[in-house]
C-alpha positions in Angstrom: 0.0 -36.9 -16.1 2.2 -38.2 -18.7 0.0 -36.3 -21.6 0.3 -33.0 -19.6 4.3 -33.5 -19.1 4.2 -34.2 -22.9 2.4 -31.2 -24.0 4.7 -28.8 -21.8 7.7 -30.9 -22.8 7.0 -29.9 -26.5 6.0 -26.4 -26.0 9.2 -25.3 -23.8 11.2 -27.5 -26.8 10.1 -25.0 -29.4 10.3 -22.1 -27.6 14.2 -22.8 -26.7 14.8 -23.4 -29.9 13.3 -20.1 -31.0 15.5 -18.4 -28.9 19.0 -20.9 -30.1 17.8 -20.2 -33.6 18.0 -16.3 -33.2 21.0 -16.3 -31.5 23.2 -14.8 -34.3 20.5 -12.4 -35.6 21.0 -10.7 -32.3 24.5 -9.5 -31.8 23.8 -5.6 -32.0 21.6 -3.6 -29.2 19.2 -2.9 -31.8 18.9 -6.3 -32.5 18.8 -7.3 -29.6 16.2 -4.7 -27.7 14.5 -3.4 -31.1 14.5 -6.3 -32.9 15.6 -4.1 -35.7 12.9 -2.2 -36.0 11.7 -4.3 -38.9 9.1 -6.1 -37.4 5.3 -6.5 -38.8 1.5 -5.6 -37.4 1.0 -9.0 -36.8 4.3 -10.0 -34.7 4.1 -6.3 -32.8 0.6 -6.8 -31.9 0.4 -10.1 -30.6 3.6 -9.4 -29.1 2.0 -6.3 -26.8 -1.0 -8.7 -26.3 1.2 -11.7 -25.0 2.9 -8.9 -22.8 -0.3 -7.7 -21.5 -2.1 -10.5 -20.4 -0.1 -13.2 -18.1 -0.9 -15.6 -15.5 -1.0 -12.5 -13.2 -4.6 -12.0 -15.0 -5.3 -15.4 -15.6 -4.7 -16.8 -12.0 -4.4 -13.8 -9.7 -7.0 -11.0 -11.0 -9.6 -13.2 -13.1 -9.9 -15.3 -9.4 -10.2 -12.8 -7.4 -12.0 -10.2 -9.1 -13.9 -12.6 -10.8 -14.7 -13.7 -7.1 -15.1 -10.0 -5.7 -17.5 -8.9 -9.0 -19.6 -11.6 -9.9 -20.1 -11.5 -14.1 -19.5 -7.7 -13.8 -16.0 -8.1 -14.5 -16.1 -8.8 -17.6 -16.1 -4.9 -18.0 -12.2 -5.1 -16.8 -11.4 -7.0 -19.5 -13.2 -5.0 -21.8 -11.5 -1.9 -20.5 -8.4 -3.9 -21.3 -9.2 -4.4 -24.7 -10.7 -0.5 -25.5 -8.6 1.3 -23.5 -5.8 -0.4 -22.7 -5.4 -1.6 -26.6 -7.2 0.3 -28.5 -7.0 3.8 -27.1 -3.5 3.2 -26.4 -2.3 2.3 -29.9 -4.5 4.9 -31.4 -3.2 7.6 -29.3 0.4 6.5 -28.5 1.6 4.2 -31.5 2.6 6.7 -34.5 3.9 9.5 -32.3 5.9 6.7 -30.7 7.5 5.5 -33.3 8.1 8.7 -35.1 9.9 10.3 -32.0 11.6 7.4 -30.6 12.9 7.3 -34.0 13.3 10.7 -34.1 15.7 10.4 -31.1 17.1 7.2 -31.5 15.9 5.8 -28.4 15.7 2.3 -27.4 14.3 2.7 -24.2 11.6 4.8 -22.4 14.4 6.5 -20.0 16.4 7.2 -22.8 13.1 9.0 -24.4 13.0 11.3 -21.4 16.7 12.0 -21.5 16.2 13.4 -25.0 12.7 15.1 -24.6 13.6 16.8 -21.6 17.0 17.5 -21.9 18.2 15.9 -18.5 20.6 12.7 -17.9 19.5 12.8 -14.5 16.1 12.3 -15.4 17.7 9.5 -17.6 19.0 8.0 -14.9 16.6 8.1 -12.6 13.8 6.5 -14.5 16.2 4.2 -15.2 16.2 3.0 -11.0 12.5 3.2 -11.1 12.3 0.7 -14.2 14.5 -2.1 -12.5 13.1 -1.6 -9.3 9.3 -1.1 -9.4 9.6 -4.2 -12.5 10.4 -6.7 -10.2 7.3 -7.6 -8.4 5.3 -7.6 -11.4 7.7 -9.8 -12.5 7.5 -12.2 -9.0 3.9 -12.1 -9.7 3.9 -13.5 -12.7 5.7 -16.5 -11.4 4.0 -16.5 -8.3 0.9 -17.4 -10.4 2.6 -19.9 -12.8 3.9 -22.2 -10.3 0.8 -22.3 -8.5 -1.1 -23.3 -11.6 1.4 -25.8 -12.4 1.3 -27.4 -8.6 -2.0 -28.1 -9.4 -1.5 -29.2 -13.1 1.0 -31.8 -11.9 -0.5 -32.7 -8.8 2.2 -32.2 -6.7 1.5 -29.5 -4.1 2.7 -26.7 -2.1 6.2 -28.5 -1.5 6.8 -28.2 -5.4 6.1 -24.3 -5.7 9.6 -23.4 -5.4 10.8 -25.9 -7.9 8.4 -24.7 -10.7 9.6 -21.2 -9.7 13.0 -22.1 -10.8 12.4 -23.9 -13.4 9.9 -21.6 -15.0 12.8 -18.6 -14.6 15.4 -21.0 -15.8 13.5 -21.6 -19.7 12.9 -17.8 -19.6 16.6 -17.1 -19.2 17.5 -18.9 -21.7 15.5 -18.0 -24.5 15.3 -14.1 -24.0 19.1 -14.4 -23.2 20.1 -16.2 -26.5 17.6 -14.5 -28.4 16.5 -10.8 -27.4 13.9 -9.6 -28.9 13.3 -11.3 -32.3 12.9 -14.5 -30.4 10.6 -13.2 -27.3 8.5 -11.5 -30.7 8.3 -14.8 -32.9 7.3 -16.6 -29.8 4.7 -13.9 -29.3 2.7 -14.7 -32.3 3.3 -18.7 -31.7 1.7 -18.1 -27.9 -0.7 -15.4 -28.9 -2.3 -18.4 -31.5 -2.2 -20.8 -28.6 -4.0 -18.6 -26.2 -6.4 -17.6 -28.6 -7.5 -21.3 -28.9 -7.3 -22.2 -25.2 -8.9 -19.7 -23.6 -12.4 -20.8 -25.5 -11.9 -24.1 -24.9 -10.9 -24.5 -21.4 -14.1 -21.8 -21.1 -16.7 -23.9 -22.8 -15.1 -27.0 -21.1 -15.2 -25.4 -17.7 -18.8 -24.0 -17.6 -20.1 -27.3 -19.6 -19.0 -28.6 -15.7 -21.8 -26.8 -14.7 -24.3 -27.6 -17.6 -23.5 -24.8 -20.0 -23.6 -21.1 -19.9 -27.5 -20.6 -18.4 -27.4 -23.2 -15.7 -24.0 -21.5 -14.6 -25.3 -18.0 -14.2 -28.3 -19.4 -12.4 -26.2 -21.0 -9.9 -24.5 -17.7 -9.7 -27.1 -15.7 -9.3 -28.6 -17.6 -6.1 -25.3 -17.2 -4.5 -25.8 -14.0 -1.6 -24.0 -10.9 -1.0 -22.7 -10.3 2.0 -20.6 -7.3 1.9 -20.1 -4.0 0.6 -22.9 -1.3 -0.1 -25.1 -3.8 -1.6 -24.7 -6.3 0.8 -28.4 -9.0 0.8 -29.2 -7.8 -2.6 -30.4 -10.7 -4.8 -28.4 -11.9 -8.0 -25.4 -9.0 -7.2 -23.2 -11.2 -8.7 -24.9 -11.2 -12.1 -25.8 -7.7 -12.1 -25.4 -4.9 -14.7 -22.3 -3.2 -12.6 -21.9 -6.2 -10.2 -22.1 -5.4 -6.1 -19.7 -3.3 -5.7 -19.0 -1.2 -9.3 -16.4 1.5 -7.4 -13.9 -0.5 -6.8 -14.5 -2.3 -10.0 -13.7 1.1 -11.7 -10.3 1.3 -9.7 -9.1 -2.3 -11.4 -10.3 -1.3 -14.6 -8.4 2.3 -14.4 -5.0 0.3 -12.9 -5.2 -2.7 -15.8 -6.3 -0.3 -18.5 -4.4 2.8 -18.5 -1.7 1.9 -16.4 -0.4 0.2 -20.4 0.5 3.7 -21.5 2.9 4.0 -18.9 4.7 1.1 -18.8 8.4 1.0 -20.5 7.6 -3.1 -21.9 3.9 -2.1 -23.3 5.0 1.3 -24.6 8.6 -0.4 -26.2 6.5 -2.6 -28.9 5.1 1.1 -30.6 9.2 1.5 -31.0 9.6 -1.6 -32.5 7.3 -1.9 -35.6 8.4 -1.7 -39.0 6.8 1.4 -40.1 4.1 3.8 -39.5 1.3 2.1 -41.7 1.6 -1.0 -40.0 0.3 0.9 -36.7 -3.1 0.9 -38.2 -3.4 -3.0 -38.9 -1.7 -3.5 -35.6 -4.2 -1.5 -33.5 -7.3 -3.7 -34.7 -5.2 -6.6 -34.3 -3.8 -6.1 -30.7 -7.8 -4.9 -29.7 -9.5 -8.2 -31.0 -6.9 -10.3 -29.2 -7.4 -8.2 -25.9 -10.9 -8.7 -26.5 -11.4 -12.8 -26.2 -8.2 -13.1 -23.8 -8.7 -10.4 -21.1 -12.9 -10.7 -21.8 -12.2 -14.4 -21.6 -9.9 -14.6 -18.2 -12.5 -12.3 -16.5 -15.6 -13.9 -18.2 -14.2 -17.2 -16.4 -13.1 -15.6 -12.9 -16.4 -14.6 -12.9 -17.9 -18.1 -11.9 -15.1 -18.7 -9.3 -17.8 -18.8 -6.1 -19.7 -21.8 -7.7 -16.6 -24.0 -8.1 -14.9 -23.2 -4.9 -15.9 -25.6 -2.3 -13.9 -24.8 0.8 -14.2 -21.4 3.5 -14.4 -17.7 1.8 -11.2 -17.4 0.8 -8.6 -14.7 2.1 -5.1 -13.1 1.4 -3.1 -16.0 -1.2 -6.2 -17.8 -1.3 -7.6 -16.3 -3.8 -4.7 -17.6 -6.3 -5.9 -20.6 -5.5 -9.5 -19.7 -7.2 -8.3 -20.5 -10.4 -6.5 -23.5 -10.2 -8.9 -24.9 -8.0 -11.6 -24.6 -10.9 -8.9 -25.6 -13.4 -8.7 -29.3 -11.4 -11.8 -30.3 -12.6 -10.9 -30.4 -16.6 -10.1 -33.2 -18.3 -6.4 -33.8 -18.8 -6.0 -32.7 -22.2 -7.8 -29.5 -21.3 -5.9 -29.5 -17.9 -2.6 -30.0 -20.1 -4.0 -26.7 -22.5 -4.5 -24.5 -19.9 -0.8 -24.9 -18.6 0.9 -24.3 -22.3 -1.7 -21.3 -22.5 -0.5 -19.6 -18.7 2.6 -20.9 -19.5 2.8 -18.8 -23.1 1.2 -15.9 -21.7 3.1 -15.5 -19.1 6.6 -16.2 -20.7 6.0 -14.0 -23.2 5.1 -11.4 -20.7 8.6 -12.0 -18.3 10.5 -12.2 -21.5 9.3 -8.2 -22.1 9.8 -7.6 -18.8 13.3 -8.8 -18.4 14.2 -7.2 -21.7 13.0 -3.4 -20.8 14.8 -3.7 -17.2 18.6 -5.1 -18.5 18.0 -2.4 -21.4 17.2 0.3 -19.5 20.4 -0.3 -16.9 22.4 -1.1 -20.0 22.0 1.7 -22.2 20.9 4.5 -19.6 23.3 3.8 -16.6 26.2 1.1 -17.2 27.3 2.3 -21.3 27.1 6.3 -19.8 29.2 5.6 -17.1 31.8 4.1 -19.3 31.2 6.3 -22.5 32.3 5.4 -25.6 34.3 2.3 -24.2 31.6 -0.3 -24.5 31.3 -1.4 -27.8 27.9 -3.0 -29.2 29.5 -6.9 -28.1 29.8 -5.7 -24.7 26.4 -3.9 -24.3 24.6 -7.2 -25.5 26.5 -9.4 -23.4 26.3 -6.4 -20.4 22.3 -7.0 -21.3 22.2 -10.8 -20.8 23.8 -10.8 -17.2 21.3 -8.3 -16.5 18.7 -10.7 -17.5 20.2 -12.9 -15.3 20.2 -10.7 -12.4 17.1 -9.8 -12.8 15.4 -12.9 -13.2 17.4 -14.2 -10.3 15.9 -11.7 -7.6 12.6 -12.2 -8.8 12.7 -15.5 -8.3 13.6 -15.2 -4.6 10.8 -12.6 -4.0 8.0 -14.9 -5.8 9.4 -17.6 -3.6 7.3 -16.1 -1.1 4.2 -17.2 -1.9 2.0 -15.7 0.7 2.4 -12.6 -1.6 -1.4 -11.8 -3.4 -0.6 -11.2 -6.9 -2.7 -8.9 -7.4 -1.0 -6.7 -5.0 2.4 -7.2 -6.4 0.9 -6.4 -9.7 -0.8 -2.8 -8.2 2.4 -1.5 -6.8 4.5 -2.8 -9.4 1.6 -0.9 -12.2 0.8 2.0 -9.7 4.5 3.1 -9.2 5.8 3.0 -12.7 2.5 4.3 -14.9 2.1 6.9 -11.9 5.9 7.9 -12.2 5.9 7.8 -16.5 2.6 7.6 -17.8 1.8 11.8 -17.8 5.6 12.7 -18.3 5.3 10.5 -21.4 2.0 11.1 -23.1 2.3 14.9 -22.5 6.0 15.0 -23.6 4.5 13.4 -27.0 1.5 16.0 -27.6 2.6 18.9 -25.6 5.7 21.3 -26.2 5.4 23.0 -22.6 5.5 20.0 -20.5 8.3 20.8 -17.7 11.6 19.0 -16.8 10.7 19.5 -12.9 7.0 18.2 -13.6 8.5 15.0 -14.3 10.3 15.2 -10.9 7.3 15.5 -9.4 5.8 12.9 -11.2 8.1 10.7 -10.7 9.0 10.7 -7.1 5.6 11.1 -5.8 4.3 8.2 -7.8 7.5 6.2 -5.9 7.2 7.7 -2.9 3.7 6.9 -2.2 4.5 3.1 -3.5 6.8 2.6 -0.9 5.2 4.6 1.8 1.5 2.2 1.1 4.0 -0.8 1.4 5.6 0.0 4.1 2.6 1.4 6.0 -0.5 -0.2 4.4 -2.9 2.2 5.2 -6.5 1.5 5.9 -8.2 4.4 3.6 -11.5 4.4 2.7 -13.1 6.9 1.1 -16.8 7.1 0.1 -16.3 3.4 -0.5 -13.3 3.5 -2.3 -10.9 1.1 -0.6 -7.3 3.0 -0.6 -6.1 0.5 1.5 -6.0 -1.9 -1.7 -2.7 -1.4 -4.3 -4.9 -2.0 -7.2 -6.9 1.2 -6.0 -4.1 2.8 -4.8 -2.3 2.7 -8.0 -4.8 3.7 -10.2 -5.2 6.9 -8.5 -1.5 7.1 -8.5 -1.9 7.2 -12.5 -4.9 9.8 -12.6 -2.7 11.9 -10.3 -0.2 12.1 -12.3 -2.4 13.5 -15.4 -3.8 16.3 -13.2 -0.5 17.0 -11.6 2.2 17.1 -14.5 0.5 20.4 -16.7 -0.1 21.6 -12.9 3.0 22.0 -12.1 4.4 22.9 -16.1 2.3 25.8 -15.7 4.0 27.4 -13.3 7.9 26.0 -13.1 10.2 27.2 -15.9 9.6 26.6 -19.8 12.3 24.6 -21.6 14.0 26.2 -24.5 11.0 26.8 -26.9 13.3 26.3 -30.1 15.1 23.3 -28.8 11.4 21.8 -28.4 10.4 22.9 -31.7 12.6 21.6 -33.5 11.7 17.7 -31.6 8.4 17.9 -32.7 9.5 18.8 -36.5 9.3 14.9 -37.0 5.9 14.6 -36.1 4.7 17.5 -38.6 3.2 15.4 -40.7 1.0 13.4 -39.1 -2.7 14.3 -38.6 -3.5 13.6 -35.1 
């Protein structure tokens, strides 16, 4: 225990020292969002990859995907790495950069002010940020403190503790900080999740007697649900036992990165165009071992787990529980690596929501009478704020994080992901087909919330937010050049002369 306290002692040392250290290099809002846009491939990739991958994929998904799937679901991680990595910087990461430039925009709402020509769309992307962030947010510490209960040995009774203390480091980095700090702890948490995720991997199969013995034991374990229900070795099949569903997560955790404003933020960041290049292999090969690694390790949950099948929260508890049988230097690893994953991803999170009500509600409101002290100090009690109401929705910890994390994904890459990617390739995307796309996408969050439907449709399970949301997202791209074919053109010289900055590139 004391090693474990040790480790963790050390780690949140550094990383609060990170944050004191940058303190005076962030006193202007592009310091302090932007990081002043001076950044390398190395700290902007590893700084998308710390955002993408959390202890909402490490604890929540990994468990109970890894649980649902069997060793198929190592093909959502690699999704992750391909599509949501990959794909994403190749298509998103110069345009990005050129026009956010272009405009001088710090935040996604901001973007669509400017593209579109609307403050009310402004505005209202703005409410859909700060609202639909906070239960990804919760999630995130939903699945921290119950790794950590287990870590320290102390139980449910300490869940809310680690909650609070968990927000409380968070706070005070990213509020002293901003971005420079969340991005130099990036690359520090990105190196330690690199090395801990292939440890506490070859440690935790080694339980088992190594890699072959594990998937023999998996493969004797029975099916008994779903279309493929008594078939033999399901679990470490091709396209696992039930490879529709699977194909909902991978759409949600994949594409839903091109929609959200803390993923998208990092192409805004980095220091120039060329480093977009060196950053895209970068971000893909981390995505690669830490997604392919979380998934590749859910994927033995059912030989570890000793009690009844689980249900609802219980599958957070898939995780940890396999996690208890490490030994304690591993057992202390595997908390600095949730722990930096997971910081790294509130600290993005918490920065893209007091941003966005900063700079594209409270400094509009009061025009030119906030100076750049104000909006940076404006931005921290935001952080506060923020961090302070997800805390009291994670302390609910009957929430399933992977639920949190579906309508969390599914409203705000269903409300931005087509009104963005279009706005950057196509000059007749329409101002009212991002209304559409914006309050359907919310609309049918709360509504599946509220109502929890029980949809299934060919075997597609509508009734889960994962699924839900990643139809939310393919929606979207159907139904934005829908509707911008027939609603009004904007002004075809105003959009012209936006897209004059991206002349010359070649994609």
């Amino acid at each position: 225990m004391g090693i474990i306290i040790g480790i963790t002692a050390v780690y949140i040392a550094l990383v609060v020292f990170t944050g004191i250290y940058f303190t005076r290099k962030s006193r202007t809002v592009s310091d302090f969002v932007l990081g002043g846009m001076t950044l390398g491939p190395w700290i902007t990739a590893f700084a998308y990859g710390t955002s993408y991958f959390s202890a909402v994929v490490f604890v929540g998904f990994a468990g109970r995907f890894g649980w649902a799937y069997g060793l198929s679901v190592v093909w959502i991680g690699l999704a992750n790495a391909f599509i949501g990595s990959l794909a994403a910087w190749a298509v998103l990461g110069r345009r990005t950069r050129v026009m956010t430039q272009y405009f001088g925009s710090a935040t996604m709402p901001d973007f669509f002010e400017k593209r579109y020509m609307s403050k009310a769309i402004k505005t209202v992307s703005a409410v859909i940020v700060f609202v639909f962030l906070i239960p990804y947010t919760a999630s995130i510490y939903n699945g921290l403190s119950r790794l950590f209960a287990t870590a320290f040995g102390t139980g449910d009774d300490s869940y809310a503790y680690f909650v609070i203390g968990i927000a409380a480091v968070t706070a005070v980095y990213v509020i002293l900080g901003g971005y420079k700090a969340t991005a130099y702890n990036n690359l520090f948490q990105g190196v330690i999740m690199l090395v801990g995720i292939v440890a506490v991997i070859m440690a935790t199969l080694n339980l088992k007697g190594g890699f072959t013995s594990a998937v023999a034991e998996l493969s004797q374990v029975e099916n008994t649900t779903g279309a493929f229900a008594g078939m033999n070795g399901a679990f470490t099949s091709f396209f696992g036992p039930d490879p529709i569903n699977l194909l909902g997560v991978m759409i949600l955790t994949s594409l839903g990165t091109w929609g959200l404003p803390q993923m998208v933020h990092k192409f805004y960041t980095i220091k120039d165009e060329r480093s977009i290049k060196a950053g895209t292999v970068i971000s893909t090969v981390f995505a690669v071992i830490i997604a392919g690694g979380c998934y590749f390790l859910g994927a033995f949950g059912r030989i570890f787990w000793t009690g009844d099948a689980p249900s609802g929260g219980a599958f957070d508890e898939i995780i940890p529980a396999m996690m208890e049988q490490l030994p304690v230097i591993l057992l202390g690893i595997v908390v600095v690596l949730v722990l930096s994953a997971s910081m790294s991803s509130l600290a993005g999170l918490v920065l893209s929501s007091s941003s966005t009500l900063t700079i594209d509600m409270i400094k509009p409101m009061f025009k030119d009478k906030i100076d750049e002290k104000k909006s940076v100090l404006i931005m921290r009690v935001f952080i506060g704020v923020f961090i302070f109401i997800s805390v009291l929705i994670a302390l609910n910890r009957n929430a399933l994080i992977s639920d949190l994390m579906g309508y969390s994904w599914g409203a705000l890459s269903g409300a931005f992901l087509a009104p963005f990617m279009y706005g950057l390739f196509w000059k007749k995307t329409t101002k009212a087909s991002v209304w559409v796309s914006f309050i359907l996408a919310s609309a049918a969050s709360v509504l599946h919330l509220i109502f929890k439907p029980a949809w299934v449709i060919g075997g597609f399970n509508l009734a889960s937010p994962v699924n839900f949301g990643a139809v939310l997202m393919v929606v979207s791209l159907i139904i934005v050049p829908a509707v911008s074919l027939v609603t009004a053109k904007p002004d075809k010289a105003q959009v012209d002369e936006m897209f004059k900055c991206l002349e010359h590139l070649k994609i």
